[in-house]
N, C-alpha and C positions, 0 to 999 in steps of 0.2 A: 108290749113294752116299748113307749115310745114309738111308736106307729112299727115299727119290724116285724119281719115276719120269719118265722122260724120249722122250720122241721123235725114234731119229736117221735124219737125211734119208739118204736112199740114196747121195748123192755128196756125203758131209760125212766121209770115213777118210783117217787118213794112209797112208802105206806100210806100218807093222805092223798096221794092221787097226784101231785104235783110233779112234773120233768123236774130229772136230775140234770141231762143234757140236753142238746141240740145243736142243728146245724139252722146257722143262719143265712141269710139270702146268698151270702160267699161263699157258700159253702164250708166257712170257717164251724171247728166244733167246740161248742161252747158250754161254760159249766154253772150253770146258775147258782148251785151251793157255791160254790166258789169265787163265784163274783161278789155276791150278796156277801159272803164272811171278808171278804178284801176291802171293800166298801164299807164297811160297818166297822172296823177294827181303824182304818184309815181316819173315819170319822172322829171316832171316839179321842186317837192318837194326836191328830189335831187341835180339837177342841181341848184337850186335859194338858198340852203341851203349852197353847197358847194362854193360857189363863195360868197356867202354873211358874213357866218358866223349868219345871225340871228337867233333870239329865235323862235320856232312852234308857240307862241302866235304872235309874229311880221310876220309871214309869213302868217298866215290866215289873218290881217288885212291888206294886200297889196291892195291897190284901183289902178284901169286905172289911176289916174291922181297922181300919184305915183310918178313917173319919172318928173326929171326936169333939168335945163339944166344953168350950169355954164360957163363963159367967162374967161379963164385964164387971169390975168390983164398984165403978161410980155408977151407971145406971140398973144392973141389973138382968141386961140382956144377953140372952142365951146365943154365942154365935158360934159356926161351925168350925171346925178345923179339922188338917189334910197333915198329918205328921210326915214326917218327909224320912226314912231311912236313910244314915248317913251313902255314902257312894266314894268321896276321892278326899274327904274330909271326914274327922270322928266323930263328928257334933251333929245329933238331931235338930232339924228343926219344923219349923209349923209355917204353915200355906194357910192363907184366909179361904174356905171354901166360900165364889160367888154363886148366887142361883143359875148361872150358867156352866157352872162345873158342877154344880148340885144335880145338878138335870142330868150331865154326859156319868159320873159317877153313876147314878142311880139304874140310869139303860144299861148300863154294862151291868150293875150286879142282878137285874132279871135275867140278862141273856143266861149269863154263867150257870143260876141258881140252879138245881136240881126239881126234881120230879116232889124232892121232900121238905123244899124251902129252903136248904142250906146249899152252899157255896164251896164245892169239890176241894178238899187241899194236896195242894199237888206240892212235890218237890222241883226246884229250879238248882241250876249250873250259876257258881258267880265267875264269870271268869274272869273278873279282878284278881280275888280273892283266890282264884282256883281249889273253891269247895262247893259243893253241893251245902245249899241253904236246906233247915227243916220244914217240912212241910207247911205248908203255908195257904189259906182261901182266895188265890192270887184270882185278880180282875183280869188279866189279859190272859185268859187259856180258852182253849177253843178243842171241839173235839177233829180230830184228821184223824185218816184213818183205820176208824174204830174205837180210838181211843181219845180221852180227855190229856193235851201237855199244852204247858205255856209257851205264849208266843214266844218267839226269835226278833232278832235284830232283823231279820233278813224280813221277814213277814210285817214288821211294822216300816220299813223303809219302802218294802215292793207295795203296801197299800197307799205309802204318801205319794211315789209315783204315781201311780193307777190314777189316785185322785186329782191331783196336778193337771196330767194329761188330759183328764174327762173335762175339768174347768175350760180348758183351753186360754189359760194364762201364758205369756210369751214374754220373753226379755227383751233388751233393746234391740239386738238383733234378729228377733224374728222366732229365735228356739223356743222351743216349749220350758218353761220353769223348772228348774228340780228343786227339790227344797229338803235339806239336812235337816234329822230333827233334833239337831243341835242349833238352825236356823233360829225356832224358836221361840230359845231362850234369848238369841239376843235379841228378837223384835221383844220379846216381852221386857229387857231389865231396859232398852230405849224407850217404847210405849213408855213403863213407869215413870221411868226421871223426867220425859219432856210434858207430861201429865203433872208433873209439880210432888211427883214420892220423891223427898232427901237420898241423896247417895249411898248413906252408911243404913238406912231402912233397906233400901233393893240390895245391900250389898247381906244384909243378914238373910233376907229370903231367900237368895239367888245361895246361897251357902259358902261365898269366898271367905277367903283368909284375909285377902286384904284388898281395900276398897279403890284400888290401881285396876285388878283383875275386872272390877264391875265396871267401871268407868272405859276401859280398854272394850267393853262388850256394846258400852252405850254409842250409837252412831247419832253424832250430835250434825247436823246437815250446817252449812252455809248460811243458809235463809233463816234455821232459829237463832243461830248465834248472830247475827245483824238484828233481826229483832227482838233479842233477849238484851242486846247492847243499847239499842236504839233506846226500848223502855226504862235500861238499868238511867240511863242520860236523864230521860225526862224526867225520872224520879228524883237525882239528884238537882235539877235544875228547881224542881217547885219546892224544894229546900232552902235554894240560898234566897239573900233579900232580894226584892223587887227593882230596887235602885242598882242593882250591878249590871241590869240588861239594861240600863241607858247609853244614850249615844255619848260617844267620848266628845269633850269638849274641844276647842281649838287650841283652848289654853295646854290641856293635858294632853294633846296629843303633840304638841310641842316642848313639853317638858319630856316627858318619853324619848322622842327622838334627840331632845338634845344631853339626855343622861348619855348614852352610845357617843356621840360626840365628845364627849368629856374622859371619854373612855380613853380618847389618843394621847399618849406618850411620848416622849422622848424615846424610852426604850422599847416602846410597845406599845400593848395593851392592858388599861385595868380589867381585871374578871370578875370585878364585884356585882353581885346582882342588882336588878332597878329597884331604883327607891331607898337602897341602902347607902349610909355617909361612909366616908374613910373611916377607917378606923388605925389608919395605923397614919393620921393628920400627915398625910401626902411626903412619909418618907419611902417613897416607892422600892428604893434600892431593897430596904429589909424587908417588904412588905410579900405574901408567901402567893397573892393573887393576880401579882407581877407577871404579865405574859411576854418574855423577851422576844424578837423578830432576831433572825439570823443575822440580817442585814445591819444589826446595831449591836452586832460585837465589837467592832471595833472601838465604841463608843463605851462598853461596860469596861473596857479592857482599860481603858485612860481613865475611868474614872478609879478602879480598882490602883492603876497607879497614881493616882491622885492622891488615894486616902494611905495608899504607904505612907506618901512626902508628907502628908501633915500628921502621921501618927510620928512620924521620927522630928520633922518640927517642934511638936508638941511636948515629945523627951525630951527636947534639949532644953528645949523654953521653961521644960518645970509644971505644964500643964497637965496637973496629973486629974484633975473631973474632966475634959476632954478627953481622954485617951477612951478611956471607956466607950464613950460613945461613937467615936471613931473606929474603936478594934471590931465591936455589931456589925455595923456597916461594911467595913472589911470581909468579913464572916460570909453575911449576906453575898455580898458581891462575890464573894469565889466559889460560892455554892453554885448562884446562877450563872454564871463562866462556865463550868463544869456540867451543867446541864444540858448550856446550849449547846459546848464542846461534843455532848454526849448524843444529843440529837442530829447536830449537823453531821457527826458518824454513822448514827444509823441509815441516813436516806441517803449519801454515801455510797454505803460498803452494798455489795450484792450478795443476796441470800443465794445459796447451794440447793437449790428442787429436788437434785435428786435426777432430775434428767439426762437422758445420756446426748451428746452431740452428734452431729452425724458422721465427723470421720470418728468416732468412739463404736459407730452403729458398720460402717462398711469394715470397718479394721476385724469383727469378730470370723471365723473360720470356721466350719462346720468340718469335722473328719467322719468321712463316709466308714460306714461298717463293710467289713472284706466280703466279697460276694463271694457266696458260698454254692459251690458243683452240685450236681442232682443227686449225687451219691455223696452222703454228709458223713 
């Protein structure tokens, strides 16, 4: 076995002549049935976990009559499927069987099978549920002890170790890997989506409620999302026409810069975006894109009294189509008053954190508890 060398005891054989035990060159005692069902369960647990995506609870209730088999209705073809018994959700659902889960499926129902060709049914513990399920052709039972019962959590986590360890796989810093076999499921629903499966596909397979829980599972890295960005770009680039990637001219690049320059105000700044005209034919004062500077209140302030004197002019004179247009501007103008009044308050006044000062911090007293005699 791998060049080792072993020491087996004279009454350590089964019925075909093979050690059950041994001591190896450590002197350590070893159990070959036992290694070999660890390994082999470990295997199995592995490969059905990785290609499926299911939960440990749904993997121990795999039965022989598990697999079943659908008719595509456009071409015809006969493909396999892995029914999934519900587990934290009520809803059945189906797993595509690939020829690599076809294969790990298949070893396990030899091992299990009996002397008669069928497939023992045993009763299993839900301990969701806290019932005993009915008996059942379950895939993962194994005989211990003399007798035929299905695997434990404990028996398929101690063979994902076993396995781990023998890889000799190591994390960043140097430890040996463990790997949950809740692991998995999430390499499998990321596998899927950065492989190009839709969300709400992994999200029926995987058996969520809602398609947050699957995406929560998906580990989306740095590197694909920069090159999932980069390609989204190129894509949209050989979209638009050919003429928008020319070089800006001198003309327009100076029209450009002088739209911003036109931007400046008396009272500020226009907001209007490039390339768009006034619209409100450069009555700034009413106009809602008007950006006031602090520094030119004084200046809204006189105008605002300006347009008093000529709305009360205007009453006395009899000019009643002026008035109108005067009281807007008015309007305007006390709104924007009031704004800037309202801002230059905020940066102003100091917000309250919440934090304590520090003679707030030494002023606090602690009272000690009365020390108490040996005799209470």
């Amino acid at each position: 076995m791998l060049g080792e060398t072993f020491r087996v005891p004279r009454f350590s054989k089964c019925a075909d002549g093979r050690p059950i035990h041994a001591w190896d060159a450590k002197g350590t005692r070893r159990s070959f049935a036992g290694e070999e069902r660890s390994a082999f369960w470990g295997w199995a647990a592995i490969e059905i976990l990785r290609h499926t995506g299911i939960r440990i609870e749904e993997l121990l209730e795999l039965g022989h009559h598990s697999i079943a088999s659908y008719k595509l209705p456009t071409t015809g073809q006969t493909v396999p499927l892995l029914p999934i018994a519900p587990s934290k959700t009520d809803q059945e659902r189906l797993v595509l069987v690939t020829p690599e889960l076809a294969d790990v499926l298949s070893t396990a129902v030899s091992r299990v099978r009996g002397s008669d060709g069928r497939v023992p049914v045993l009763r299993s513990y839900d301990h969701y549920e806290r019932v005993w399920n009915p008996p059942m052709p379950l895939l993962f039972q194994d005989r211990s002890g003399g007798y035929l019962r299905p695997l434990s959590r404990a028996t398929i986590r101690r063979g994902l170790n076993i396995t781990l360890l023998a890889s000799g796989l190591t994390d960043s810093a140097g430890d040996p890997l463990i790997f949950q076999p809740h692991d998995f499921r999430r390499i499998f629903i990321t596998d899927s989506i950065l492989n190009g499966l839709p969300p709400h596909i992994a999200q029926v397979i995987a058996g969520h409620d809602h398609i947050g829980t699957t995406m929560g599972y998906a580990a989306i890295y740095p590197t694909d999302a920069i090159e999932a960005h980069r390609a989204f770009i190129a894509r949209r680039r050989a979209l638009r026409p050919a003429d928008e990637d020319r070089t800006v001219t001198p003309e327009e690049w100076g029209e450009f810069l002088g739209h911003f320059e036109r931007r400046n105000l008396a009272l500020g700044d226009c907001g209007r975006a490039y390339g768009t005209d006034c619209a409100h034919e450069h009555a700034c004062v009413r106009c809602p894109v008007l950006i006031v500077h602090a520094t030119e209140r004084p200046r809204l302030v006189e105008i605002r009294d300006n347009l008093l004197t000529r709305i009360l002019e205007a009453e006395r004179e009899g000019w009643l189509g002026k008035i109108e247009g005067l009281q807007s501007c008015l309007t305007h103008a006390e709104e924007k008053l009031a704004q800037l009044d309202a801002q230059i308050s905020r940066k102003q006044k100091s917000v309250d954190l919440g934090i304590p000062t520090f003679r707030e911090i030494v002023a606090r007293t602690t009272t000690a508890a009365p020390r108490r005699g040996l005799r209470d």
